[in-house]
Steps between C-alpha positions, in 0.01 A plus 500: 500500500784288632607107423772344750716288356654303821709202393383170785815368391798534181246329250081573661376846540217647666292779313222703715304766336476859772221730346584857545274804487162259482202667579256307788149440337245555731336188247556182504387227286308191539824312505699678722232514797502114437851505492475704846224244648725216441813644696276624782340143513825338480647723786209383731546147389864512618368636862202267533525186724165496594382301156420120533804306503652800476511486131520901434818551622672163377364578139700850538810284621522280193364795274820698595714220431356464157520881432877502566540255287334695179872628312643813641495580112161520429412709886729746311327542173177497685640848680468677126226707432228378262570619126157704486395698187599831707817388596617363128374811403736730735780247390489544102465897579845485710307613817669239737822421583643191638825472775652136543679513779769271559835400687718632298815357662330146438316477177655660204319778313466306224339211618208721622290518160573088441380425857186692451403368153556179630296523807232627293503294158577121631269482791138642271481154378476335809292729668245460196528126484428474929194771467302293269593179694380669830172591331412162328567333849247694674171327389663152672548655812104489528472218724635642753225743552313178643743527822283680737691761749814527294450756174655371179839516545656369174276727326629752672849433440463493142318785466807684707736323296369646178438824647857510554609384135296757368695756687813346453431443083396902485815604705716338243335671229519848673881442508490359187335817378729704668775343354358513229517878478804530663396674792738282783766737598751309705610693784803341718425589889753559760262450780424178325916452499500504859229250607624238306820558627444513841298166438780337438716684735343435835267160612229619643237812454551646869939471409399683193323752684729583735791469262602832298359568179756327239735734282476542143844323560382206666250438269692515198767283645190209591389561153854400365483170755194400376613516135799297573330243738217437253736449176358884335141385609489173374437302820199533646503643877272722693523871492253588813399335798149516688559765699634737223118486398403714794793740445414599213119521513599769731781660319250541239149544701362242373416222760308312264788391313666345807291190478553481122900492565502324778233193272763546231796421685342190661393356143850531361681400811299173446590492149846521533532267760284216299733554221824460683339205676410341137860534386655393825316166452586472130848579607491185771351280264737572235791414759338243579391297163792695320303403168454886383750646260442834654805628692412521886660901468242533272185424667697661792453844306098496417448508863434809681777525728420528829860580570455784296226622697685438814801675386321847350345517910859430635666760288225750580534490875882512427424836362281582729763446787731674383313833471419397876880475550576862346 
């Protein structure tokens, strides 16, 4: 089995769970043909504009919107396998073994095992709490059975919602348990090394492509920019950009974890930028009142500098360019 490790940016990582050597079962279980009956319905939904008011496909539209807005954390526990009596089993006996892969360039070793205990211990909580919330709220969507045509959407929706907390709560616990028996090997990748850089090398996904790959060189030199620009990791600015998600779903063979990056990226981009916006007003109404004690410097450095963001992608197409030049 193999965990990714792919820091979104110098303080938010991404963790998606690749089973290895699984074999297919020719069985499935009551709740993954319902599981399978839902996507299929859902994919015809999206296609469908022959429904009354056309309904179908503008329940999709708004459905998609909501999904993307479910934490890229918890679509990355929910990509752990379930912590089954057989698999706990293989685990105490020392049967599996567990790679974390990870930039090693731009996350220190060291940070690996904290990451992963944290990504597994602080979110169980929550995940519990919103499961039994989901499940109480169900018997008050009943009313809207009444609405003829439309099925019972709210109903629906919760019962997806907990679905997904349930996953989500026994993906933490798998890691947890892994952790637990400490099974998480990290293991720094150089093909990893060379995504990331070239993210912040090049703009765009079709420059990347027709760029070289970057050098060992190059990518330790952006490694040392971004350690400087972001104060040693202490400012918070993005490590990957949308169209890295694609590039390394196929690095790896694994296109499914394109839209996982790619939903990750998006949610911390938005993060970021809602925090800097917060301070920047702060900062203007401090200027502005000048009642605060708080030096302006100050409030200048819990912001996530954009400038630092800006100047990591200058300083990588400066090293870029000059490979170009010799």
């Amino acid at each position: 089995m193999r965990l990714f490790l792919l820091p979104i940016s110098t303080r938010r990582s991404l963790i998606y769970c690749e089973k290895l050597h699984e074999k297919v079962s020719t069985e499935h279980t009551y709740l993954d043909k319902l599981t399978n009956k839902a996507s299929e319905t859902w994919a015809a939904w999206e296609k469908d504009s022959a429904a009354i008011g056309n309904w179908k496909k503008k329940v999709t539209i708004y459905g998609n919107l909501a999904l993307k807005r479910i934490p890229y954390e918890e679509w990355g526990l929910k990509s752990m396998p379930a912590l089954t009596a057989k698999r706990r089993k293989s685990i105490e006996e020392g049967n599996e073994k567990v790679q974390v892969l990870f930039p090693g360039l731009y996350m220190k070793e060291g940070r690996v095992p904290v990451i992963l205990k944290e990504l597994a211990m602080q979110r169980q909580a929550l995940h519990k709490k919103n499961l039994v919330w989901s499940v109480v709220a169900m018997p008050f969507t009943v009313p809207f059975m009444l609405i003829p045509v439309i099925p019972n959407l709210p109903f629906f929706y919760l019962v997806y919602r907990a679905y997904s907390h349930w996953r989500a709560l026994n993906g933490s616990k798998f890691l947890a348990f892994l952790l637990q028996h400490k099974l998480p090997t990290p293991a720094p990748s150089a093909e990893l090394d060379e995504v990331y850089a070239a993210g912040l090398m090049y703009a765009t996904r079709a420059e990347s492509r027709a760029a070289p790959i970057p050098t060992r060189e190059q990518a330790e030199e952006i490694s040392r920019v971004v350690d400087r620009q972001t104060n040693n990791e202490t400012e918070d600015v993005m490590m990957l950009q949308r169209w890295n998600g694609k590039l390394i779903a196929e690095r790896f063979k694994l296109p499914e974890m394109e839209v996982e990056i790619e939903r990750a990226v998006e949610q911390v981009e938005k993060a970021i930028k809602g925090k800097e916006e917060l301070m920047e007003e702060k900062m203007e109404l401090e200027q502005a009142t000048k009642t605060s004690g708080q030096p302006l410097r100050d409030l200048h450095d819990e912001v996530p500098s954009r400038k630092a963001d800006e100047a990591i992608h200058e300083k990588a197409e400066d090293v870029a360019h000059h490979k170009d030049k010799k």
